[in-house]
PyMOL Python script that loads the backbone (N, CA, C, O; Angstrom):
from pymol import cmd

cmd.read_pdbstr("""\
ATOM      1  N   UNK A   1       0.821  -1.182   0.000  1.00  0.00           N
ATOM      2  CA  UNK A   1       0.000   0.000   0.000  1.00  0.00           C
ATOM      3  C   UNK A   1       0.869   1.251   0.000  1.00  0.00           C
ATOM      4  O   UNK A   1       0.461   2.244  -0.603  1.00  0.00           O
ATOM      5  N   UNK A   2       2.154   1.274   0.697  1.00  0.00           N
ATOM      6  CA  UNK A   2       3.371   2.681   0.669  1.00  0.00           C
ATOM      7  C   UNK A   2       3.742   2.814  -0.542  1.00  0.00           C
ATOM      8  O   UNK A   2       4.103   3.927  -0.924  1.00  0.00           O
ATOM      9  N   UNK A   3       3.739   2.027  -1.170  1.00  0.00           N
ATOM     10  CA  UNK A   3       4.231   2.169  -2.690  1.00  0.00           C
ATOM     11  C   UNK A   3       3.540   2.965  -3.744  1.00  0.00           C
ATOM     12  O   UNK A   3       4.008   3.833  -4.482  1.00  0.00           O
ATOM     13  N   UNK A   4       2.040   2.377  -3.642  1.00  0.00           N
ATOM     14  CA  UNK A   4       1.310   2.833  -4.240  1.00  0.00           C
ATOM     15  C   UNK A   4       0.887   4.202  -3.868  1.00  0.00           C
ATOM     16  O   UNK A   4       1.239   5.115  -4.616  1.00  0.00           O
ATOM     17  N   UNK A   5       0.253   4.446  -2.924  1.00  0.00           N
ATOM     18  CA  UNK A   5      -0.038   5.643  -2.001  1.00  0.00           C
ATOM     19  C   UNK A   5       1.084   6.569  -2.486  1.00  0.00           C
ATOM     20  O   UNK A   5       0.695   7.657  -2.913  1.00  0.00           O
ATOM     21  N   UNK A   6       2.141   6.385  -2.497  1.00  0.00           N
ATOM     22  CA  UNK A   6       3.366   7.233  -2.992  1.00  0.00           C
ATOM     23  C   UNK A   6       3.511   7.359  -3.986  1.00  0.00           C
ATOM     24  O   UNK A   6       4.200   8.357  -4.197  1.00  0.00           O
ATOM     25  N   UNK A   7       3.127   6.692  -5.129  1.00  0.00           N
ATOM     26  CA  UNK A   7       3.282   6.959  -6.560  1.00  0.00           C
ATOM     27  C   UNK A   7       1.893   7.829  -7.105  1.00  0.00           C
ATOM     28  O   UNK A   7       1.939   8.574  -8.084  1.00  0.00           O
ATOM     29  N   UNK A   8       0.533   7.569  -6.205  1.00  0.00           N
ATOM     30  CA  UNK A   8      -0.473   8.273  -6.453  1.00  0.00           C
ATOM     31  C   UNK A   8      -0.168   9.562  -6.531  1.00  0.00           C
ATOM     32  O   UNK A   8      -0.465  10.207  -7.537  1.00  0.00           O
ATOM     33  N   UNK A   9       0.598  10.229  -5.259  1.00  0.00           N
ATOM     34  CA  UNK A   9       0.885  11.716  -4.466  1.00  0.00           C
ATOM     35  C   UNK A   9       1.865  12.306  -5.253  1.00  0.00           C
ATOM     36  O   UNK A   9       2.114  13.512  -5.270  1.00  0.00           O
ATOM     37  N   UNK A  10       2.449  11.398  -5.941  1.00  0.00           N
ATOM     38  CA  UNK A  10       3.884  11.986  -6.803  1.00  0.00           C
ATOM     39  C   UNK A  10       3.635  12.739  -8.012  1.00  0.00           C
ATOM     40  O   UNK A  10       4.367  13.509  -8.634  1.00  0.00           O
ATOM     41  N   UNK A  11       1.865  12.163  -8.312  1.00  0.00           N
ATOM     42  CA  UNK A  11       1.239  12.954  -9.484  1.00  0.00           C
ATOM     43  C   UNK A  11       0.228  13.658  -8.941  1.00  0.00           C
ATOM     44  O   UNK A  11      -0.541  13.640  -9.902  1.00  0.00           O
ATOM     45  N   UNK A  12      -0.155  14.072  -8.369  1.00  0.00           N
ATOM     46  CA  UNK A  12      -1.191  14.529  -7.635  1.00  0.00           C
ATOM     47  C   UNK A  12      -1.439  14.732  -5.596  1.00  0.00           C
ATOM     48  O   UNK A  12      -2.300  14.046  -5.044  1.00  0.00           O
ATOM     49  N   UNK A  13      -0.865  15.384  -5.057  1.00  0.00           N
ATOM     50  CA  UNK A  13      -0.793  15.598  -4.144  1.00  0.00           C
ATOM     51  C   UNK A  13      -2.024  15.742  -2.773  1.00  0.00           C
ATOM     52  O   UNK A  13      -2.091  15.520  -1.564  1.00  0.00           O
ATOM     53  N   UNK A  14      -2.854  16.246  -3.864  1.00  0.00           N
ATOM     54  CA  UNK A  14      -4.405  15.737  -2.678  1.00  0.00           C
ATOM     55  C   UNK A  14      -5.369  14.688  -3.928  1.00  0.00           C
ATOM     56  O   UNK A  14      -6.328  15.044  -4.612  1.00  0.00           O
ATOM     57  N   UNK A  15      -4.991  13.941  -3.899  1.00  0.00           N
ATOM     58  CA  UNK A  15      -6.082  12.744  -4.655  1.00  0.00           C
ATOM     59  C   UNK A  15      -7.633  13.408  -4.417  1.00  0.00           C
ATOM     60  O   UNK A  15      -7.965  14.369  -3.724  1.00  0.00           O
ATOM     61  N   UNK A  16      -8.512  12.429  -5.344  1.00  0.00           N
ATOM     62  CA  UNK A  16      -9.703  12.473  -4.933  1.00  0.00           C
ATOM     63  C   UNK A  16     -10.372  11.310  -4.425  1.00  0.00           C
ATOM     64  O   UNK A  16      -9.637  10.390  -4.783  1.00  0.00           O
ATOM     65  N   UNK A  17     -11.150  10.913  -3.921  1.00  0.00           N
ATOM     66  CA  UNK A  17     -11.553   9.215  -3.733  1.00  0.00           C
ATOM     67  C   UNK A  17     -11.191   8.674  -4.660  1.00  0.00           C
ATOM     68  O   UNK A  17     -10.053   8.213  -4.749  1.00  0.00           O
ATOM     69  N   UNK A  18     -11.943   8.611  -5.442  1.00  0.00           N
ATOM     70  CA  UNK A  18     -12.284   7.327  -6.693  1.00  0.00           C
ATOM     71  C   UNK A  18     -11.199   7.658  -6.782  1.00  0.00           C
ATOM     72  O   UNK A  18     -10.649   7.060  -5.857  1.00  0.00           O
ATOM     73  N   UNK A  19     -10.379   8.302  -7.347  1.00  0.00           N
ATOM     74  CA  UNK A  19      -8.718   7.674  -7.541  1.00  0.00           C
ATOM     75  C   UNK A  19      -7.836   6.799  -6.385  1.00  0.00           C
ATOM     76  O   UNK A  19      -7.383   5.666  -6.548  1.00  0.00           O
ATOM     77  N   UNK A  20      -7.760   7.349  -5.592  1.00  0.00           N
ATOM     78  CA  UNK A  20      -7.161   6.510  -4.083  1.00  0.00           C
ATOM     79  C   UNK A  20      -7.859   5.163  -4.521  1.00  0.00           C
ATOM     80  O   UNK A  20      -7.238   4.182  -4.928  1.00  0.00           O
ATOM     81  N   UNK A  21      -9.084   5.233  -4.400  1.00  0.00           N
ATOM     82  CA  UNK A  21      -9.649   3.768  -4.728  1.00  0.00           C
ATOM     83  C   UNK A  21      -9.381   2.700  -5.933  1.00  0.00           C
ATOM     84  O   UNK A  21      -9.528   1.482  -6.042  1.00  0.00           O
ATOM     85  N   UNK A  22      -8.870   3.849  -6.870  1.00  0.00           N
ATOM     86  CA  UNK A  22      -8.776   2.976  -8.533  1.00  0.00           C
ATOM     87  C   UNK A  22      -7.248   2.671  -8.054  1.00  0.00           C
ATOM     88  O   UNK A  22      -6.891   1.493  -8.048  1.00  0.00           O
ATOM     89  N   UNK A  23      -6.346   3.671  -7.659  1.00  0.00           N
ATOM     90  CA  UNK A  23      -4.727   3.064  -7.465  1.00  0.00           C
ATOM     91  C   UNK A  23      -4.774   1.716  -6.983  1.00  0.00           C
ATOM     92  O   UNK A  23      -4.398   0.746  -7.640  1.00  0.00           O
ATOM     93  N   UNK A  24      -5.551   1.645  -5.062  1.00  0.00           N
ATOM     94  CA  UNK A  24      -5.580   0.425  -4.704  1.00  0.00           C
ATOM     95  C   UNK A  24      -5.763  -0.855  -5.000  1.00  0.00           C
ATOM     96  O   UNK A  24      -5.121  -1.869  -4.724  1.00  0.00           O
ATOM     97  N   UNK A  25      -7.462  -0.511  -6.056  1.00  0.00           N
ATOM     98  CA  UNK A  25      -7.563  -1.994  -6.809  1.00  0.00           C
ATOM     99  C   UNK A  25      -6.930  -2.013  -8.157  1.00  0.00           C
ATOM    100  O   UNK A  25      -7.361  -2.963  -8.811  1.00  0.00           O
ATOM    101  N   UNK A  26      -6.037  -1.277  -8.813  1.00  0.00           N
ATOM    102  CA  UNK A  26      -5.443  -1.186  -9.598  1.00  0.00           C
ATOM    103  C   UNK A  26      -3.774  -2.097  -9.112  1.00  0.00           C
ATOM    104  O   UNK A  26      -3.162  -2.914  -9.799  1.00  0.00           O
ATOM    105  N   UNK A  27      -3.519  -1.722  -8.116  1.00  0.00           N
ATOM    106  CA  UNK A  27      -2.408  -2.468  -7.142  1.00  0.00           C
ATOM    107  C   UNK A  27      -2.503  -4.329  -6.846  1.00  0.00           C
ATOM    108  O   UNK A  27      -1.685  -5.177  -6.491  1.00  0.00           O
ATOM    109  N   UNK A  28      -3.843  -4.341  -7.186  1.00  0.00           N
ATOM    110  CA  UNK A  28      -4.366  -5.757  -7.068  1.00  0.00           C
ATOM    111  C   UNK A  28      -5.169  -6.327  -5.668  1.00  0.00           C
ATOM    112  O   UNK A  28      -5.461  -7.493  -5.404  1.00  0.00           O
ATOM    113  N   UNK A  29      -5.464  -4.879  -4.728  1.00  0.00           N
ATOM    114  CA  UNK A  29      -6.254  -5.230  -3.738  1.00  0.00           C
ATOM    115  C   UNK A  29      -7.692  -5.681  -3.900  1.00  0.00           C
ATOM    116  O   UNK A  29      -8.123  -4.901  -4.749  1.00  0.00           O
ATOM    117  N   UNK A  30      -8.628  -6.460  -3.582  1.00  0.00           N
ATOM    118  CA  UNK A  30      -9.845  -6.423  -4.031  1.00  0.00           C
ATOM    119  C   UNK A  30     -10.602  -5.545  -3.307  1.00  0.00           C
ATOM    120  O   UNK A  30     -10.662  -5.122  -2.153  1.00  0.00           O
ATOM    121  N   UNK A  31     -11.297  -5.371  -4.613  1.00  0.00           N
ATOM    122  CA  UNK A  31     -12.215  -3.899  -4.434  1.00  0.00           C
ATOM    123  C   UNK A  31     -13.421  -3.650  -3.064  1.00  0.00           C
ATOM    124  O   UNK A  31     -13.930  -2.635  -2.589  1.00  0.00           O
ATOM    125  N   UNK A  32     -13.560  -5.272  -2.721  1.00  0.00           N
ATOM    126  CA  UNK A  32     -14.567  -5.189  -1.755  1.00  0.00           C
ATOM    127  C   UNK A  32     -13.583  -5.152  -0.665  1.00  0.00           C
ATOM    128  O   UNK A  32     -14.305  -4.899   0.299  1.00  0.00           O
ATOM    129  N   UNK A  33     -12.382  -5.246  -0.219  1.00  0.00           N
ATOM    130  CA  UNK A  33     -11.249  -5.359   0.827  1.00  0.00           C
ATOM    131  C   UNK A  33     -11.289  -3.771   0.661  1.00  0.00           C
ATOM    132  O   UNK A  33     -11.408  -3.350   1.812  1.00  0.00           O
ATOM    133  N   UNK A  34     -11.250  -2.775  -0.149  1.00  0.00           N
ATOM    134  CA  UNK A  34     -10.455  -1.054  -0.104  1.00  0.00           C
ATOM    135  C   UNK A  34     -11.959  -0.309   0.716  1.00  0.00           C
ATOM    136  O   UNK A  34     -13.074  -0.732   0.410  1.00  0.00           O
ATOM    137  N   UNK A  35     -11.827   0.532   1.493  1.00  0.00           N
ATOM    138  CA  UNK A  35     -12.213   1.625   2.150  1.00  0.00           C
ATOM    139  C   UNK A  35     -11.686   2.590   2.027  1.00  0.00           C
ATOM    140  O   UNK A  35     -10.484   2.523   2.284  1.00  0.00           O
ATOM    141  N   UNK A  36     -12.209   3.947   1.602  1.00  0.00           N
ATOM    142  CA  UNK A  36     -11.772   5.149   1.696  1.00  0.00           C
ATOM    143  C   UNK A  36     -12.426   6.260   1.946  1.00  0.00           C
ATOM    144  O   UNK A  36     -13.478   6.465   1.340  1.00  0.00           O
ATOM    145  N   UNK A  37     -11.842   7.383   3.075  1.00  0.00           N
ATOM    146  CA  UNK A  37     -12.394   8.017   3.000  1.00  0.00           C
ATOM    147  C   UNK A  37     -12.929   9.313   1.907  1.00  0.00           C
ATOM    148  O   UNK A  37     -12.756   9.353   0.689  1.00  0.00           O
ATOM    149  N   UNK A  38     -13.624  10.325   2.779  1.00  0.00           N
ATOM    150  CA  UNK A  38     -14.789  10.962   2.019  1.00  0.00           C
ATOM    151  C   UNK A  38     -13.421  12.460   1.616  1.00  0.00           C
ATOM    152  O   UNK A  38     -12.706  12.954   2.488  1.00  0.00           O
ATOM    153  N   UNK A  39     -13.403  12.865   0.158  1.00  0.00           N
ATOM    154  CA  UNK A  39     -12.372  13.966  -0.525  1.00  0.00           C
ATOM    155  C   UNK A  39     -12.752  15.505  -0.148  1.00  0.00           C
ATOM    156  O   UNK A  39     -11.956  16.434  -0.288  1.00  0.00           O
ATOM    157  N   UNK A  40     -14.289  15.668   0.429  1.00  0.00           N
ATOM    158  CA  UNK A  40     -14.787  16.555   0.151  1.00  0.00           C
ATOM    159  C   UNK A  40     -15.930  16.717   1.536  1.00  0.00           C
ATOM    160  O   UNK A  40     -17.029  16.253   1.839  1.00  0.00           O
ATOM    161  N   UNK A  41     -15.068  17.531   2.044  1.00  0.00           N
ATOM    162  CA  UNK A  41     -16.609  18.058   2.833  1.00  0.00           C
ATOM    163  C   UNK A  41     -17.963  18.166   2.845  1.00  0.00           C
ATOM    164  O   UNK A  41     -18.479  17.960   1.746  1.00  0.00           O
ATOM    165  N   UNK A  42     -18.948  18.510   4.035  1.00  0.00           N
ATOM    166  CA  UNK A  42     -20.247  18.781   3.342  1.00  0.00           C
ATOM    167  C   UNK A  42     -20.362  20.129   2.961  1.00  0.00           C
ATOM    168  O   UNK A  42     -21.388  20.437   2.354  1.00  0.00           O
ATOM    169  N   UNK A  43     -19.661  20.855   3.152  1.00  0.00           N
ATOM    170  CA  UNK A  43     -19.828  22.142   2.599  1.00  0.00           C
ATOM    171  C   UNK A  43     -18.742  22.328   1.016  1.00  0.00           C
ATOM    172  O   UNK A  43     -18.646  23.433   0.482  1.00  0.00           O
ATOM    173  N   UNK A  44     -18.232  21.464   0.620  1.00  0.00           N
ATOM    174  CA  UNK A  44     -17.567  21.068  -0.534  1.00  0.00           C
ATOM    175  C   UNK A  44     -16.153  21.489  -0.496  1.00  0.00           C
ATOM    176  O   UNK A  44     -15.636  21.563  -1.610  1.00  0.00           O
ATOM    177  N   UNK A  45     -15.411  21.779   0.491  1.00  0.00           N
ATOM    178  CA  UNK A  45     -14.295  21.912   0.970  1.00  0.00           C
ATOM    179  C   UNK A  45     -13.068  20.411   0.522  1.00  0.00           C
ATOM    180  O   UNK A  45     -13.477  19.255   0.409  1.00  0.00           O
ATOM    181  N   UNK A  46     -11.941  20.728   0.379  1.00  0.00           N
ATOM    182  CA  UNK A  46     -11.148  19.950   0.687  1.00  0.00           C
ATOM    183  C   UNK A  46     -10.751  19.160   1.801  1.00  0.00           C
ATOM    184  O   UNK A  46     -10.631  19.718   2.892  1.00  0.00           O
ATOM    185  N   UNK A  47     -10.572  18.164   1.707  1.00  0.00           N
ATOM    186  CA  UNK A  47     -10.453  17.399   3.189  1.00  0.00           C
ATOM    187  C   UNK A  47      -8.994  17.887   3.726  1.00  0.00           C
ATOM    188  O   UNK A  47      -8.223  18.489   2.978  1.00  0.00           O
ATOM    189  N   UNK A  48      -8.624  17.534   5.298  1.00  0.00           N
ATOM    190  CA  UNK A  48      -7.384  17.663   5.126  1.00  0.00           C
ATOM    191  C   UNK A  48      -6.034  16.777   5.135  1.00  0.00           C
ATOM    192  O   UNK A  48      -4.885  17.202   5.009  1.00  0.00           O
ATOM    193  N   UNK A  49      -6.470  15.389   5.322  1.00  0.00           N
ATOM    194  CA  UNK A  49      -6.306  14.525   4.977  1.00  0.00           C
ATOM    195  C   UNK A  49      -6.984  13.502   4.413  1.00  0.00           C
ATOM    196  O   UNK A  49      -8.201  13.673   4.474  1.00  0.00           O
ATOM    197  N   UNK A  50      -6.594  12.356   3.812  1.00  0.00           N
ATOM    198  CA  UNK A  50      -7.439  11.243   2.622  1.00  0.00           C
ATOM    199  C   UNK A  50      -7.067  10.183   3.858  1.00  0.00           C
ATOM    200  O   UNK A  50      -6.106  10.271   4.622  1.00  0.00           O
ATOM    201  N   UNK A  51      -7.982   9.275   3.837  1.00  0.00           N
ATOM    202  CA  UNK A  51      -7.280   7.946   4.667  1.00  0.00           C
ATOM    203  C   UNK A  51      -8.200   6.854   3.553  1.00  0.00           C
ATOM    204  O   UNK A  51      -9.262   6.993   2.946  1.00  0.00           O
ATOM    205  N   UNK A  52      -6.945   5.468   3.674  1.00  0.00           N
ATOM    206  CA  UNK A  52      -7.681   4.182   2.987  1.00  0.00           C
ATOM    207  C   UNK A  52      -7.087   3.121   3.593  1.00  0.00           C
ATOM    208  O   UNK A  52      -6.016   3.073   4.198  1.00  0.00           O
ATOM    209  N   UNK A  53      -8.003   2.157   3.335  1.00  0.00           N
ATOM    210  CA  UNK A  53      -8.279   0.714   4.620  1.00  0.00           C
ATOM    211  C   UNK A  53      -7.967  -0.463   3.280  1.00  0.00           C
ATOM    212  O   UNK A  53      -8.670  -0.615   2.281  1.00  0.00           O
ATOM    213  N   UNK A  54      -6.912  -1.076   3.574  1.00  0.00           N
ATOM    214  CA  UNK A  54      -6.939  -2.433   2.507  1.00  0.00           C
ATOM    215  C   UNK A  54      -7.343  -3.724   3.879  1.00  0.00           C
ATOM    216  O   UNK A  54      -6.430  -3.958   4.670  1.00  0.00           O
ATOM    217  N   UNK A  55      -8.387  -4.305   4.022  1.00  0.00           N
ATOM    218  CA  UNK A  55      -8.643  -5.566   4.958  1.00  0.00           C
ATOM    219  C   UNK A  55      -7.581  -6.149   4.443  1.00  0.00           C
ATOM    220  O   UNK A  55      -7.184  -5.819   3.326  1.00  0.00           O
ATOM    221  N   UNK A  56      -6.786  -7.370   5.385  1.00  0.00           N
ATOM    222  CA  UNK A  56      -6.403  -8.448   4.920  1.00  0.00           C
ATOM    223  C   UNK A  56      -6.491  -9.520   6.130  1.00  0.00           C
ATOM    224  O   UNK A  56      -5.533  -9.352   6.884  1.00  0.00           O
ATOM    225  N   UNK A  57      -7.338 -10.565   6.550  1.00  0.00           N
ATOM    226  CA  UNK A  57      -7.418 -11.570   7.687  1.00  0.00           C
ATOM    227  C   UNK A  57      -8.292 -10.392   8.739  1.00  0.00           C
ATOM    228  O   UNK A  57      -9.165  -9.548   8.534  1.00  0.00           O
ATOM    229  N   UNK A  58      -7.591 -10.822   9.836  1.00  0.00           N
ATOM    230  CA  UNK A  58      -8.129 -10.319  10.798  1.00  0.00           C
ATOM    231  C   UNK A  58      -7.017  -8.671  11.250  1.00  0.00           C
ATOM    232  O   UNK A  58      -6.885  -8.246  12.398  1.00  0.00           O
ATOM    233  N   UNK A  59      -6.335  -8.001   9.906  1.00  0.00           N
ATOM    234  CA  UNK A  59      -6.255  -6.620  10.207  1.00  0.00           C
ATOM    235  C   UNK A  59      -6.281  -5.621   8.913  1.00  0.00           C
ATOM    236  O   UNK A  59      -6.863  -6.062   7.922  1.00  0.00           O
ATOM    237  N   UNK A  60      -5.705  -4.317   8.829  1.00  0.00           N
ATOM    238  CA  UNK A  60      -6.421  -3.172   8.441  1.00  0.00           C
ATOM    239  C   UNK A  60      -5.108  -2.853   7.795  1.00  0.00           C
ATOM    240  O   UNK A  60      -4.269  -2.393   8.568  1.00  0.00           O
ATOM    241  N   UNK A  61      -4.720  -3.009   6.447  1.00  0.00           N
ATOM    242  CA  UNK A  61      -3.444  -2.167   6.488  1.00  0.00           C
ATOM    243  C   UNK A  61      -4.193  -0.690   6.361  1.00  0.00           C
ATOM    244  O   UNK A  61      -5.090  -0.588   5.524  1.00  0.00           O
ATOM    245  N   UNK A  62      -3.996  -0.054   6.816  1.00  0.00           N
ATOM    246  CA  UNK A  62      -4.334   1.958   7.103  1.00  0.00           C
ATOM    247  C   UNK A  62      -3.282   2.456   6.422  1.00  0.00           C
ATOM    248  O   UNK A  62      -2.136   2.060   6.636  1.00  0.00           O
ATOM    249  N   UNK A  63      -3.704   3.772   5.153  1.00  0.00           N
ATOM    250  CA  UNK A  63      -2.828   4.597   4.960  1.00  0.00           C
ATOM    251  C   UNK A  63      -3.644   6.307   5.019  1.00  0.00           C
ATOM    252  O   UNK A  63      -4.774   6.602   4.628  1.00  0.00           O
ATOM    253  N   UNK A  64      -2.801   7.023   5.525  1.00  0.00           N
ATOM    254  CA  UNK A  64      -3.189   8.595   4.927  1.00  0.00           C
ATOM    255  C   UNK A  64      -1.859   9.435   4.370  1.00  0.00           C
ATOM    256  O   UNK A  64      -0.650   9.549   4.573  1.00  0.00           O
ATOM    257  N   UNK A  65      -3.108  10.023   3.389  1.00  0.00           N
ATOM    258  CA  UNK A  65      -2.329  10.986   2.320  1.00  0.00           C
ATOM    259  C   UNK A  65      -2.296  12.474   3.455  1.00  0.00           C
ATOM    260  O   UNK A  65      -3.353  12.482   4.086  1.00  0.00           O
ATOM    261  N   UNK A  66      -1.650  13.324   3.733  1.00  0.00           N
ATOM    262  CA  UNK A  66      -1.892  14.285   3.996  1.00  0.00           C
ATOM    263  C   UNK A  66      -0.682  15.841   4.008  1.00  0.00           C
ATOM    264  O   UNK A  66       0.132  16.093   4.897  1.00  0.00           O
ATOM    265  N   UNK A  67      -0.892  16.515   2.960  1.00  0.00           N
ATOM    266  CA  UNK A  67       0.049  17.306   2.578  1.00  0.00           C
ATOM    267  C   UNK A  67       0.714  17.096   1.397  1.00  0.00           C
ATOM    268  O   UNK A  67       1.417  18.005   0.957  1.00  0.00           O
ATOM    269  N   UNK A  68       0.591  15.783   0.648  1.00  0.00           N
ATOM    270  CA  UNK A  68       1.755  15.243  -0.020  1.00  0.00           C
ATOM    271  C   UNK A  68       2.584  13.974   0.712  1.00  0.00           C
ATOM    272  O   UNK A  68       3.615  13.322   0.550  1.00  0.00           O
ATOM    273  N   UNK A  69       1.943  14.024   1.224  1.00  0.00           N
ATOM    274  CA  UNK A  69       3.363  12.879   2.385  1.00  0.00           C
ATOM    275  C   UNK A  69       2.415  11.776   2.687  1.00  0.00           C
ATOM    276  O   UNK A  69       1.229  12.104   2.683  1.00  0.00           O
ATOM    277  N   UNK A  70       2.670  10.646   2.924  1.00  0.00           N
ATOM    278  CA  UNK A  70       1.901   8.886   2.916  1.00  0.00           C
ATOM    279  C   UNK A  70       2.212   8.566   4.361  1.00  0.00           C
ATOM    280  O   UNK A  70       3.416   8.631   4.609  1.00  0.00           O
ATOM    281  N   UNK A  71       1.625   8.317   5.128  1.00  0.00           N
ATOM    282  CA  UNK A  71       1.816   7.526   6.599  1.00  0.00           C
ATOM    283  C   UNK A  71       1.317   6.204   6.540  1.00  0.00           C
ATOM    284  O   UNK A  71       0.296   6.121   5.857  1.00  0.00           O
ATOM    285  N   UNK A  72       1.670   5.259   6.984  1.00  0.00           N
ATOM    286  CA  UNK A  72       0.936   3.546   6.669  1.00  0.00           C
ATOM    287  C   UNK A  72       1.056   2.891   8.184  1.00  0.00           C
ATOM    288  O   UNK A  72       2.147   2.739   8.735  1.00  0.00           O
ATOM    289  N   UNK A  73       0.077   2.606   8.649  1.00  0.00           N
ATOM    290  CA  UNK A  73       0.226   1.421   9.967  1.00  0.00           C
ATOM    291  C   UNK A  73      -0.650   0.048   9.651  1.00  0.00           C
ATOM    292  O   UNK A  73      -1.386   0.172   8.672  1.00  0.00           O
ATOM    293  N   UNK A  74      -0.690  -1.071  10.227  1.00  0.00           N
ATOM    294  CA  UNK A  74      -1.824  -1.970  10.491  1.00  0.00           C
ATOM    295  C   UNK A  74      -2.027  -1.371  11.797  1.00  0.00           C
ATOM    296  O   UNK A  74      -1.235  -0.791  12.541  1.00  0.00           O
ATOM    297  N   UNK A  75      -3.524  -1.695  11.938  1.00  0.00           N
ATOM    298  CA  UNK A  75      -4.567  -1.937  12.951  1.00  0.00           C
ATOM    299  C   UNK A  75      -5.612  -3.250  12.766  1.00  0.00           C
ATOM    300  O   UNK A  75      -5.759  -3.653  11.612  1.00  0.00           O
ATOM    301  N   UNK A  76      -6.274  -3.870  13.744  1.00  0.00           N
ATOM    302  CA  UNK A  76      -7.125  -4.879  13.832  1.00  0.00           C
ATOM    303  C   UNK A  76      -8.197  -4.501  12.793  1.00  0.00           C
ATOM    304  O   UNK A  76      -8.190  -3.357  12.338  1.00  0.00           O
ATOM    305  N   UNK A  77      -9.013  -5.294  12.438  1.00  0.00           N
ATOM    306  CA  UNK A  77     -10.891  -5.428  12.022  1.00  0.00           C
ATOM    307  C   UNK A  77     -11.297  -4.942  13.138  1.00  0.00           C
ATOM    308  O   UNK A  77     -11.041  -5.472  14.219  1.00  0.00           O
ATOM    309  N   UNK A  78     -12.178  -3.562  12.959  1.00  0.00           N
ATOM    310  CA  UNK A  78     -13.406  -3.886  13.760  1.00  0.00           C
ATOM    311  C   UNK A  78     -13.700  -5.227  14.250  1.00  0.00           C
ATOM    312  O   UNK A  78     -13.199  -6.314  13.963  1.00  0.00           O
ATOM    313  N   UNK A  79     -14.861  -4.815  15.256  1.00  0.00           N
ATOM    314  CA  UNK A  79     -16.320  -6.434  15.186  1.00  0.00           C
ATOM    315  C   UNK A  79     -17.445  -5.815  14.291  1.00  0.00           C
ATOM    316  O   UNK A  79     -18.583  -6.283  14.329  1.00  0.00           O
ATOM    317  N   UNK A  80     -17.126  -4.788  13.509  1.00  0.00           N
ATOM    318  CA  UNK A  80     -17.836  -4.695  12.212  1.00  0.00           C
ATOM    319  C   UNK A  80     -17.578  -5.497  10.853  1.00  0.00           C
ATOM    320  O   UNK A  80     -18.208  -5.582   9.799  1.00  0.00           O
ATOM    321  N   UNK A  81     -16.268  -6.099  11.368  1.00  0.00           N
ATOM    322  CA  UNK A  81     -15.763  -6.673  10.527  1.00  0.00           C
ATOM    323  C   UNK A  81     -15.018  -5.730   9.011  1.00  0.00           C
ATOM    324  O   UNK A  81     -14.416  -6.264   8.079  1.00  0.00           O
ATOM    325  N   UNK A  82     -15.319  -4.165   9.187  1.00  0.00           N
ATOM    326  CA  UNK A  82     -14.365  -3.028   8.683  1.00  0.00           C
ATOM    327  C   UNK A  82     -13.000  -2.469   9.189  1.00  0.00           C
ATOM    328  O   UNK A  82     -12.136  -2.797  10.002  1.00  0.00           O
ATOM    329  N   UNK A  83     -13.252  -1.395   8.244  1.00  0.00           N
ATOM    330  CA  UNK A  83     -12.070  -1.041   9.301  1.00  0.00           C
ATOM    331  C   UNK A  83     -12.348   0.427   9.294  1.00  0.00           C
ATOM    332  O   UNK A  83     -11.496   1.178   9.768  1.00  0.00           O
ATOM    333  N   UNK A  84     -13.360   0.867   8.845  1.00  0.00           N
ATOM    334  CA  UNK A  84     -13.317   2.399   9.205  1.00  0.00           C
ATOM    335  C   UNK A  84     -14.982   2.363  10.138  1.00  0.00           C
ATOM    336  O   UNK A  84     -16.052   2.063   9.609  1.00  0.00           O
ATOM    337  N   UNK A  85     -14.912   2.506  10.676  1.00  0.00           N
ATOM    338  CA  UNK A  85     -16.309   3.510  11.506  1.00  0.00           C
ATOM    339  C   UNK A  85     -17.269   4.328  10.388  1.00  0.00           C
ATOM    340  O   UNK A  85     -16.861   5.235   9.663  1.00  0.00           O
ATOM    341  N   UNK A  86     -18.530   3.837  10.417  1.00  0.00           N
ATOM    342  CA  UNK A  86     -19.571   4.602   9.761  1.00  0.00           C
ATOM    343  C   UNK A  86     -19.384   3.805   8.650  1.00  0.00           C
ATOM    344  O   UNK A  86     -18.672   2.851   8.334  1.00  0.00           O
ATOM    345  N   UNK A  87     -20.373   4.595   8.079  1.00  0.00           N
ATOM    346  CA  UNK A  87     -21.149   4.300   6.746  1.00  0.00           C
ATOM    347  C   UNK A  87     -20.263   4.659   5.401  1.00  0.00           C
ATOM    348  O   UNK A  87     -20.459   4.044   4.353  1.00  0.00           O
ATOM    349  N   UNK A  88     -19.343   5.628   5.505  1.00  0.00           N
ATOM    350  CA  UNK A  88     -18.693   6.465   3.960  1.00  0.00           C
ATOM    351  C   UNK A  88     -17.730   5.306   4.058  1.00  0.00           C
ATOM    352  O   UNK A  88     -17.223   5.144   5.168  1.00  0.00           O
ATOM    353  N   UNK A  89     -17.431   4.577   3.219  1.00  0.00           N
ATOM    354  CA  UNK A  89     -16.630   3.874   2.240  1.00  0.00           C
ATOM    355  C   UNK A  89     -16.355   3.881   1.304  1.00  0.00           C
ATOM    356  O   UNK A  89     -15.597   3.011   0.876  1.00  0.00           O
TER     357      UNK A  89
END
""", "prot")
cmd.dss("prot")
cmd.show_as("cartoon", "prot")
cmd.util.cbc("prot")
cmd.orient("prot")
């Protein structure tokens, strides 16, 4: 996911969803495994960071875009069996 996430930002520095999302399953994650968050406020603002969830077993690889720069950790599944909280995926 650092790889990719980093080659996204190298052309584009604040992504929009559907791209974050097309890199990932473009990377070969499956599409029902990627979560991402929401690009755009409700008032139609820029976010100020992007975050995206690749599932794999029982954890979360997590990345955020923010500034230009990629941060990556794992974290567990929910017992939602997600990995982000709420409904925007």
């Amino acid at each position: 996911m650092e790889s990719t996430l980093k080659t996204l930002v190298a052309g584009n520095p604040k992504p929009d969803r559907e791209a974050l999302r097309a890199a990932l399953v473009s990377a070969g994650i499956p599409k029902d495994n990627v979560e991402v968050s929401v690009s755009r406020t409700p008032t139609g603002l820029d976010v100020d960071a992007m975050e995206a969830a690749a599932r794999t077993g029982d954890s979360c690889i997590m990345g955020q875009i923010r500034d230009g720069g990629v941060v990556v950790t794992v974290l567990p599944v929910l017992a939602t069996g997600k990995c982000f909280v709420g409904d925007a995926r």
